[in-house]
BAMI-92971 format. One record per residue: residue number from 1; residue in three letters; chain; z, y, x of N, C-alpha, C, O in turn. Coordinates in Angstrom, 1 decimal, decimal comma, padded with zeros to 4 digits. Atoms other than C-alpha are relative to their C-alpha. Example, Ala and Ser with C-alpha at 12.3 -4.5 7.8 and 13.67 -1.06 7.14 Angstrom:
// residues 2
  seq  type  mol    n_zz    n_yy    n_xx   ca_zz   ca_yy   ca_xx    c_zz    c_yy    c_xx    o_zz    o_yy    o_xx
    1   ala    A   000,0  -001,2   000,9   007,8  -004,5   012,3   000,0   001,2   000,9   000,7   001,2   001,9
    2   ser    A   000,0  -001,1  -000,9   007,1  -001,1   013,7   000,8   001,1  -000,8   000,9   002,2  -000,3
// end
This chain:
// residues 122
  seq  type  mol    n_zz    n_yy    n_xx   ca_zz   ca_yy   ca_xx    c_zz    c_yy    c_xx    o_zz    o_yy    o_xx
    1   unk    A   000,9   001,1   000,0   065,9  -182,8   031,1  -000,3  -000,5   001,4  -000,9   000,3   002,1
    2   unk    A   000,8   000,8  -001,1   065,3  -185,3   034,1  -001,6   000,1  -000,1  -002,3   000,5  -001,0
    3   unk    A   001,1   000,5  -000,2   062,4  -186,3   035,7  -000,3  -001,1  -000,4  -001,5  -001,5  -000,4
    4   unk    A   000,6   001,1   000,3   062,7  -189,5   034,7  -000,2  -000,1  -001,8  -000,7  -001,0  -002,4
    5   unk    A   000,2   000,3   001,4   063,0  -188,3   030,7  -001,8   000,7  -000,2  -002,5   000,5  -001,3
    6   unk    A   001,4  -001,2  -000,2   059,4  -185,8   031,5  -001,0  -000,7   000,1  -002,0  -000,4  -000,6
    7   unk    A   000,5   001,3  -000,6   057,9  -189,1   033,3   000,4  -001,0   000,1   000,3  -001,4   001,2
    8   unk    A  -000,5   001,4  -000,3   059,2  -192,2   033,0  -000,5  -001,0   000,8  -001,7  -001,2   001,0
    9   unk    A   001,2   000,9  -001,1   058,5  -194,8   035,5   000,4  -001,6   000,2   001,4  -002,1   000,3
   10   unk    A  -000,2   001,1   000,7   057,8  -198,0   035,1  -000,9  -000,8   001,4  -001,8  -000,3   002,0
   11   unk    A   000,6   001,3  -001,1   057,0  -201,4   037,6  -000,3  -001,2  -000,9   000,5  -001,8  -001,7
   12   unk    A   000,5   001,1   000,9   055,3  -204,0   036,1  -000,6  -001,3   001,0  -001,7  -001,3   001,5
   13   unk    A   000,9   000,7  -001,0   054,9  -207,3   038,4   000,0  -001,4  -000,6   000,6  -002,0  -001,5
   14   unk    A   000,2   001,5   000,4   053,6  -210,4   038,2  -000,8  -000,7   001,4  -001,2  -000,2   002,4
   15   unk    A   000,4   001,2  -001,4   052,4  -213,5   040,7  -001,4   000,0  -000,6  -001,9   000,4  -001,7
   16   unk    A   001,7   000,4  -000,1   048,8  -214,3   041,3  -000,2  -001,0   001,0  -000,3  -000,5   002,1
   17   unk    A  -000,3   000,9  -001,2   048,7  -217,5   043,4   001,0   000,4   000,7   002,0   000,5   000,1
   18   unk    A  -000,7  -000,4  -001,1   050,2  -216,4   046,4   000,3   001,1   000,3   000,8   001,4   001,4
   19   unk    A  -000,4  -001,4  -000,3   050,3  -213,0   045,9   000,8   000,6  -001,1   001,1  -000,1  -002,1
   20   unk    A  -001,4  -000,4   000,5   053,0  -210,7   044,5  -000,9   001,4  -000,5  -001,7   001,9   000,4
   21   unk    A   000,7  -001,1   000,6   051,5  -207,6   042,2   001,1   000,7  -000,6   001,8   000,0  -001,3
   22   unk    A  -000,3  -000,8   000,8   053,3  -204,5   041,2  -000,5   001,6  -000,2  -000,4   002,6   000,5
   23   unk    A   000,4  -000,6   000,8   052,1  -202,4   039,4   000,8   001,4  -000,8   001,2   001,3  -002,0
   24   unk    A  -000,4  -001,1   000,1   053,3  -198,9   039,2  -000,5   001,4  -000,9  -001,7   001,8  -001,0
   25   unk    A   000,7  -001,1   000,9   053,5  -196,0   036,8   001,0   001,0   000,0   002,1   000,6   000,0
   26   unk    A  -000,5  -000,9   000,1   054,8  -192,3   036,7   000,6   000,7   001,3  -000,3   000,9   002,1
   27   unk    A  -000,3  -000,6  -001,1   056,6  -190,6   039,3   001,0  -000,7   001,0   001,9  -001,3   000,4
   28   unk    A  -000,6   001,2  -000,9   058,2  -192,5   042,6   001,0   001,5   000,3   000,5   002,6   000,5
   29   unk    A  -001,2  -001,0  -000,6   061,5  -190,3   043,4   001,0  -000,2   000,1   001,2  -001,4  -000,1
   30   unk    A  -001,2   000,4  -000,1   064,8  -190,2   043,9   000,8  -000,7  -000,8   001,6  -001,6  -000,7
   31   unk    A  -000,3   000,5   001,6   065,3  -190,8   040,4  -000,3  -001,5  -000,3   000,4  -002,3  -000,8
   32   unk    A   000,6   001,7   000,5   063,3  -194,3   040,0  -000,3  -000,5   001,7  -001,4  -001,0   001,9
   33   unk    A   000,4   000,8  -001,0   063,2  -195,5   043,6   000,6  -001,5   000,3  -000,1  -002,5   000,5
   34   unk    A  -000,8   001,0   000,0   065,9  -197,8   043,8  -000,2  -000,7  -001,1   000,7  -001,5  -001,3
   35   unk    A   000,6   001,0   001,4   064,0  -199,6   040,4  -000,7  -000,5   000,9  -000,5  -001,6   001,5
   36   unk    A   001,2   000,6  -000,5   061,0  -199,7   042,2   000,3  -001,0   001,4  -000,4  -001,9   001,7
   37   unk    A   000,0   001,2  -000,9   062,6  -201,4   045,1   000,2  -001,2   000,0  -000,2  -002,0   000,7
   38   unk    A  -001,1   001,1   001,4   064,6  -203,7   042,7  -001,0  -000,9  -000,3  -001,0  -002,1   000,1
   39   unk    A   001,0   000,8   000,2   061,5  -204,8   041,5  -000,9  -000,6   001,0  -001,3  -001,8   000,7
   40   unk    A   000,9   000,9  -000,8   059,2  -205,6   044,5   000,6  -000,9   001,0  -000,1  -001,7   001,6
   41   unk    A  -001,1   000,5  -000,6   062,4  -207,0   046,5  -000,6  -001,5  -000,3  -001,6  -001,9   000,3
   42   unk    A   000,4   001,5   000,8   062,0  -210,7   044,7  -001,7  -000,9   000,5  -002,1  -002,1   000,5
   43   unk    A   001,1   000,6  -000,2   058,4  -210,8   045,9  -000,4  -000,2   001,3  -001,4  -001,0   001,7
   44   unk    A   000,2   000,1  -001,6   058,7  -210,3   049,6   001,4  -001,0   000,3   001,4  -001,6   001,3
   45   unk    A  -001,0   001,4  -000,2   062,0  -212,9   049,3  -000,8  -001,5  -000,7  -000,4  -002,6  -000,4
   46   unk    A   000,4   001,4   000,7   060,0  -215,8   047,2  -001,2  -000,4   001,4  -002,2   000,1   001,9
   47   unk    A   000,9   000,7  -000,8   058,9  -218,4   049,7  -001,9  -000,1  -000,1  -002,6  -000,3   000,9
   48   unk    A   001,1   000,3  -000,3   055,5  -218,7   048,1  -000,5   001,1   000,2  -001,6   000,8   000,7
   49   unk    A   000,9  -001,1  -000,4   054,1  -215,4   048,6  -000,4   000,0   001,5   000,4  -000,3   002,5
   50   unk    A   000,1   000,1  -001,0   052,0  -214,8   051,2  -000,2   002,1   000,1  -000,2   002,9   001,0
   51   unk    A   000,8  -001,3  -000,3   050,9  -211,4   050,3   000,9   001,4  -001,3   000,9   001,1  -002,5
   52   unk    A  -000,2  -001,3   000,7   052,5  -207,8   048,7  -000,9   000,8  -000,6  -001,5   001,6   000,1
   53   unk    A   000,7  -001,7   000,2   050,5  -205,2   046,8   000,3   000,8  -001,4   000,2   000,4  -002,5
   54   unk    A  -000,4  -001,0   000,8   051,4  -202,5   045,1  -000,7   000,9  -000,2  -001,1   001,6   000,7
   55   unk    A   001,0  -000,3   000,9   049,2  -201,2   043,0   000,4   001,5  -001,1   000,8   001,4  -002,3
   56   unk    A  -000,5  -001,5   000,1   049,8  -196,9   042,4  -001,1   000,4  -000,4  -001,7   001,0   000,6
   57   unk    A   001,0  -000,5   000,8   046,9  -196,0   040,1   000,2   000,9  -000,7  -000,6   001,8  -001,0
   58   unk    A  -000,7  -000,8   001,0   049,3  -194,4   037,8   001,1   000,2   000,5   002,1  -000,1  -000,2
   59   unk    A  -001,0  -000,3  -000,5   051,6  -193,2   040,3  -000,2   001,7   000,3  -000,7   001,9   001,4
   60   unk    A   000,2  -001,1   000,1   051,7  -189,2   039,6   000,5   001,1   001,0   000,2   002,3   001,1
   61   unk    A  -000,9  -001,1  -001,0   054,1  -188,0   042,5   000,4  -001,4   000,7   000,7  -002,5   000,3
   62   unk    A  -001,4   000,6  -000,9   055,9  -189,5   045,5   000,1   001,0   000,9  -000,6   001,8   001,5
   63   unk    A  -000,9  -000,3  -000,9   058,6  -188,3   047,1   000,2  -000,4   001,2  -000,6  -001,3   001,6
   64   unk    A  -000,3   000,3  -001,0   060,2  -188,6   050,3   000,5  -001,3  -000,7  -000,1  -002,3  -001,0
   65   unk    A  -001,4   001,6   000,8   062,7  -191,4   048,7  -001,0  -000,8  -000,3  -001,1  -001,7   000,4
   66   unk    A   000,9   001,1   000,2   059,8  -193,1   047,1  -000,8  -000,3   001,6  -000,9  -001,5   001,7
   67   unk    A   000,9   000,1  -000,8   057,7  -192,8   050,5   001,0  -001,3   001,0   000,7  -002,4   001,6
   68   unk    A  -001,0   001,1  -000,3   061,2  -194,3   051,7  -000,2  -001,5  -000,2  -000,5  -002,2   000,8
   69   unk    A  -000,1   001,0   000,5   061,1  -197,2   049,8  -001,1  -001,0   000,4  -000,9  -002,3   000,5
   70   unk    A   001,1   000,8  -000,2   057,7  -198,2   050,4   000,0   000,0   001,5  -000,9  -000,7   001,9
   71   unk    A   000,3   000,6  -001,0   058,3  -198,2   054,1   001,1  -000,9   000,4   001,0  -001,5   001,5
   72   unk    A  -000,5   001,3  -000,6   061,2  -200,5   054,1  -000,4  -001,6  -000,8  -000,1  -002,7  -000,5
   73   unk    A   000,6   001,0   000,5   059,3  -202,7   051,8  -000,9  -000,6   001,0  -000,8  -001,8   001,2
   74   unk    A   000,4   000,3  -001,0   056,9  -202,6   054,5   000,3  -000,4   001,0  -000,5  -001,1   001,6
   75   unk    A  -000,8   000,7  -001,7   058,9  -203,5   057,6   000,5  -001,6  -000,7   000,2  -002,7  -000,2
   76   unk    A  -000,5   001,3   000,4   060,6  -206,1   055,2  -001,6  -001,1  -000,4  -001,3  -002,3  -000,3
   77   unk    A   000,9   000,8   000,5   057,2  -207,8   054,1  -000,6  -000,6   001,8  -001,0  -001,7   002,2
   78   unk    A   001,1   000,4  -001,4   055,8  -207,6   058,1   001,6  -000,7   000,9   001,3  -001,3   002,0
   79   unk    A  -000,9   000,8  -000,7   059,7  -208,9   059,3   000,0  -001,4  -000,8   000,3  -002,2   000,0
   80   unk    A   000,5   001,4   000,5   059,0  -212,2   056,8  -001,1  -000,3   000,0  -001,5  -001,2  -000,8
   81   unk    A   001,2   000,9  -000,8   055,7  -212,7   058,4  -001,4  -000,1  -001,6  -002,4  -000,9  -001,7
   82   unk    A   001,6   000,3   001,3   053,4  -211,7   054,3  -000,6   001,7   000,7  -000,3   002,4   001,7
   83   unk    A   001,0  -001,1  -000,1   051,1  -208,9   054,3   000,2   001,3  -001,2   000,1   001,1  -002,4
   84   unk    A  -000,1  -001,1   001,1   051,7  -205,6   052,5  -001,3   000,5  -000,2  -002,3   000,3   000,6
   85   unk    A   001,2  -000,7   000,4   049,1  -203,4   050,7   000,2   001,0  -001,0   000,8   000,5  -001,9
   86   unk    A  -000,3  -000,8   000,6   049,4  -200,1   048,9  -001,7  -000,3  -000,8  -002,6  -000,8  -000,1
   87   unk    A   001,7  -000,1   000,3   045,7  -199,9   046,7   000,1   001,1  -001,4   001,0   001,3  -002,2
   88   unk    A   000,0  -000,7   001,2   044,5  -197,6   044,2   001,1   001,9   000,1   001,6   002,6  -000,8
   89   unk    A  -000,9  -001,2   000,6   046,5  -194,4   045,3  -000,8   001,2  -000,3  -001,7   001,3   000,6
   90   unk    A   000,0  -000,7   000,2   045,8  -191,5   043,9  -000,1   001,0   000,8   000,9   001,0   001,5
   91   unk    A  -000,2  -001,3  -001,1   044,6  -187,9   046,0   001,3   000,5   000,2   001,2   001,3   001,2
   92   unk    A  -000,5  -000,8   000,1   047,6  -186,5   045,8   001,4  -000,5   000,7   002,2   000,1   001,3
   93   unk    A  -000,9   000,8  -000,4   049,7  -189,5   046,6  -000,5  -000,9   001,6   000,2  -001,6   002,3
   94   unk    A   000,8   000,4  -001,1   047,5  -190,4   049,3   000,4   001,1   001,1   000,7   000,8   002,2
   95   unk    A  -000,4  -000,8  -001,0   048,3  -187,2   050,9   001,0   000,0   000,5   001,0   000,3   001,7
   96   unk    A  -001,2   000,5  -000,5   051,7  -188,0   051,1  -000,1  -000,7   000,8  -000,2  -000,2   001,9
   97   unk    A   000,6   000,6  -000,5   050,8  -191,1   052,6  -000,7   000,3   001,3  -000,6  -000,6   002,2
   98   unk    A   000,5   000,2  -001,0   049,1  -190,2   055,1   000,6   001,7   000,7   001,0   001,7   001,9
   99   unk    A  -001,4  -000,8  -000,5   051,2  -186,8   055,7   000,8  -000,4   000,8   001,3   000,0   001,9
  100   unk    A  -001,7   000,9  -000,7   053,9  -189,0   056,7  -000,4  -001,0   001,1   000,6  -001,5   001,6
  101   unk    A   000,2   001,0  -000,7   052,3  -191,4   058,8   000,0  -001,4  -000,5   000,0  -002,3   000,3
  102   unk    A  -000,2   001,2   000,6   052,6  -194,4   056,2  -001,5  -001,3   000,5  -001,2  -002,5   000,7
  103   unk    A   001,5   000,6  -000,5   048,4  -195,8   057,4   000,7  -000,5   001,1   001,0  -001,6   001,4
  104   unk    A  -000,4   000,7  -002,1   049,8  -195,6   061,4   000,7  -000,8   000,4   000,6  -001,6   001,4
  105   unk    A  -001,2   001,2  -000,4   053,0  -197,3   060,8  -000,7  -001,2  -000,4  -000,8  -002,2   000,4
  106   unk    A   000,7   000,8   000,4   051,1  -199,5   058,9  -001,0  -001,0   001,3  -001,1  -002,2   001,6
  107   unk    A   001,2   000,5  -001,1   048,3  -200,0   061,6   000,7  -000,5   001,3   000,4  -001,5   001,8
  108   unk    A  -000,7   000,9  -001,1   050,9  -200,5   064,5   000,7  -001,2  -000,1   000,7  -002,0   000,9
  109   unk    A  -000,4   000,6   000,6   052,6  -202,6   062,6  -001,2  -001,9   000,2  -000,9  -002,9   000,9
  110   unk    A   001,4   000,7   000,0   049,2  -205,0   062,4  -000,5  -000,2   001,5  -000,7  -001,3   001,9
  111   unk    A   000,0   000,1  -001,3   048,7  -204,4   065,7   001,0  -000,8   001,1   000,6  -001,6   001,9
  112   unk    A  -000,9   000,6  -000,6   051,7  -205,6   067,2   000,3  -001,4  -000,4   000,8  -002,3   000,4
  113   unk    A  -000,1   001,6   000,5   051,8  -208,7   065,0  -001,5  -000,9   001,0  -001,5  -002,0   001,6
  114   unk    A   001,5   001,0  -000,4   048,0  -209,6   066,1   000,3  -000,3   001,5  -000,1  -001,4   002,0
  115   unk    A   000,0   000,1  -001,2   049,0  -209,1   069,5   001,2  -000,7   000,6   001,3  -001,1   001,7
  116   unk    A  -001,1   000,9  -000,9   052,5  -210,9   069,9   000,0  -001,0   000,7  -000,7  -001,8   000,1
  117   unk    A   000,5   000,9  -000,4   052,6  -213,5   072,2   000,9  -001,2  -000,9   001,0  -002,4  -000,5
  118   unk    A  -000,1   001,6   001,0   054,0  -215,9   069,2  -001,0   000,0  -000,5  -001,1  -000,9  -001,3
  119   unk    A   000,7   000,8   000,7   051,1  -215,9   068,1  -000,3   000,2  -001,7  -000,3  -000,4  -002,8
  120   unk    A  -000,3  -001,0   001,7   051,0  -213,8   065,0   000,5  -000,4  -001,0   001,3  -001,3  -000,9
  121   unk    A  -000,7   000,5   001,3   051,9  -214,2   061,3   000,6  -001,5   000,0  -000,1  -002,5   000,3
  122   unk    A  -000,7   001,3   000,3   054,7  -217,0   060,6  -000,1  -001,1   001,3   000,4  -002,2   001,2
// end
């Protein structure tokens, strides 16, 4: 038996004005990463978004590979000039998260934009 027959994992997104929502369930791993990228890909390429968030309420595990994913989503959301957002994670997934440095990249990231001399976002 997989992990993904034990947990199944599922991305569920949809638009909100200008923002891009997905909506995550089961375990982020090697196994379902490349879905989950699959899926929030379309929302950091559509002209009208201004904004990412990924929404891990019902995300029971991440891996390295998932932690992967969410940081080239991140570079890709802050090199087309929207705003990412992880919300709702879970202790356990949070620890990962911040294990790994995902907050700091995040925070320099923010920093370096506020501070470019173009003149920040777009």
């Amino acid at each position: 038996m997989t992990a993904c027959e034990t947990s199944p994992f599922t991305v569920r997104t949809y638009r909100s004005g200008n923002r891009f929502v997905a909506v995550c369930r089961g375990e982020m791993d090697v196994t379902t990463c490349e879905m989950f990228f699959a899926s929030v890909l379309p929302g950091i390429t559509d002209p009208a978004v201004d904004e990412v968030v990924v929404d891990l309420t019902d995300v029971t595990f991440l891996a390295a590979s998932g932690l992967r994913s969410l940081l080239l989503l991140l570079f890709a959301t802050h090199h087309t000039g929207r705003t990412f957002d992880l919300v709702n994670a879970q202790p356990q997934v949070r620890r990962v998260l911040d294990l790994f440095g995902f907050t700091t990249v995040k925070a320099g990231l923010v920093w370096e934009t506020a501070m470019s001399p173009r003149g920040g976002r777009r």
